[in-house]
C-alpha positions in Angstrom: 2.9 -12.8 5.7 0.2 -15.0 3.8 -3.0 -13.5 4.6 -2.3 -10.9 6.5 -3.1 -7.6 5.4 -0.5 -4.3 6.0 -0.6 -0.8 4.9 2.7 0.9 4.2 2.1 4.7 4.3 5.3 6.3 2.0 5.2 3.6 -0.4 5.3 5.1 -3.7 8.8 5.3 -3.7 12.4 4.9 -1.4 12.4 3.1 1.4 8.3 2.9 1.7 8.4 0.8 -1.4 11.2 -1.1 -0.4 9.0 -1.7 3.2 5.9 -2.6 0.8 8.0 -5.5 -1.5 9.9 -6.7 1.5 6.2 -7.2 3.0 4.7 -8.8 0.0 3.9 -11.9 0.4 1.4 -14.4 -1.6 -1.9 -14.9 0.0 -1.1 -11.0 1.5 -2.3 -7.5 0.7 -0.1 -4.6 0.8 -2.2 -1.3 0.6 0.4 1.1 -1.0 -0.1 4.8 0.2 1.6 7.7 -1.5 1.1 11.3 -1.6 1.3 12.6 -5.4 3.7 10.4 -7.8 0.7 8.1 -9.4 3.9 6.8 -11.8 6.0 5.7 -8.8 2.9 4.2 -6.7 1.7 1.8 -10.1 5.2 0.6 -10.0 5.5 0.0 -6.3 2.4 -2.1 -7.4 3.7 -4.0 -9.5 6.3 -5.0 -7.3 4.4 -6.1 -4.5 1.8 -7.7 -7.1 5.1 -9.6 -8.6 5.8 -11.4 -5.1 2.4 -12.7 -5.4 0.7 -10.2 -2.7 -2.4 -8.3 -3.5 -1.4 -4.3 -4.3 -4.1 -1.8 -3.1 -3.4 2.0 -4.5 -3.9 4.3 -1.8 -3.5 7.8 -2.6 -3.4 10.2 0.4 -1.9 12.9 2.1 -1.0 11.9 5.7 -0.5 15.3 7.1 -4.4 15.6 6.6 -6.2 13.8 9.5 -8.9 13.3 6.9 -7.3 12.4 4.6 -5.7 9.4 6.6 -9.6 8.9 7.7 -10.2 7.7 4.4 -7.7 6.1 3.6 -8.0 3.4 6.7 -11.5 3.6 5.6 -9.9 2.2 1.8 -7.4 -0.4 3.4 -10.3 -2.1 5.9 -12.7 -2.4 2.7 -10.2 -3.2 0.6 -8.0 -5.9 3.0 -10.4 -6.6 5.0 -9.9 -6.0 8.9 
């Protein structure tokens, strides 16, 4: 996955974080999106960061269509695309 950019929506925790560290990879960006644990989404981070992948923090609720407005807004500025 070097370079290539890939948002993970669930990530903060269970199987989205496991998705977002299987996906990490250096030279990559993972944007991590969660819904309300801030705790859980640093240290889903962390994880990907540890593989060597760039983490992006994306907090948003996907059952607002807003809400998931911004938040591919966040994950094209923020890895590109």
């Amino acid at each position: 996955m070097s370079g290539r950019r890939v948002l993970v929506t669930g990530a903060g925790r269970g199987i989205g974080a496991a998705t977002a560290a299987a996906l990490a990879q250096p030279g990559g960006t993972v944007v991590v999106n969660y819904r309300s644990d801030d705790d859980a989404a640093a240290a889903a981070c962390a994880r990907v960061a540890a593989s060597g992948a760039r983490a992006v923090q994306a907090k948003a609720d996907v059952t607002d269509p807003a809400a998931v407005d911004a938040l591919f807004d966040l994950a094209a500025k923020e890895a590109g695309g």
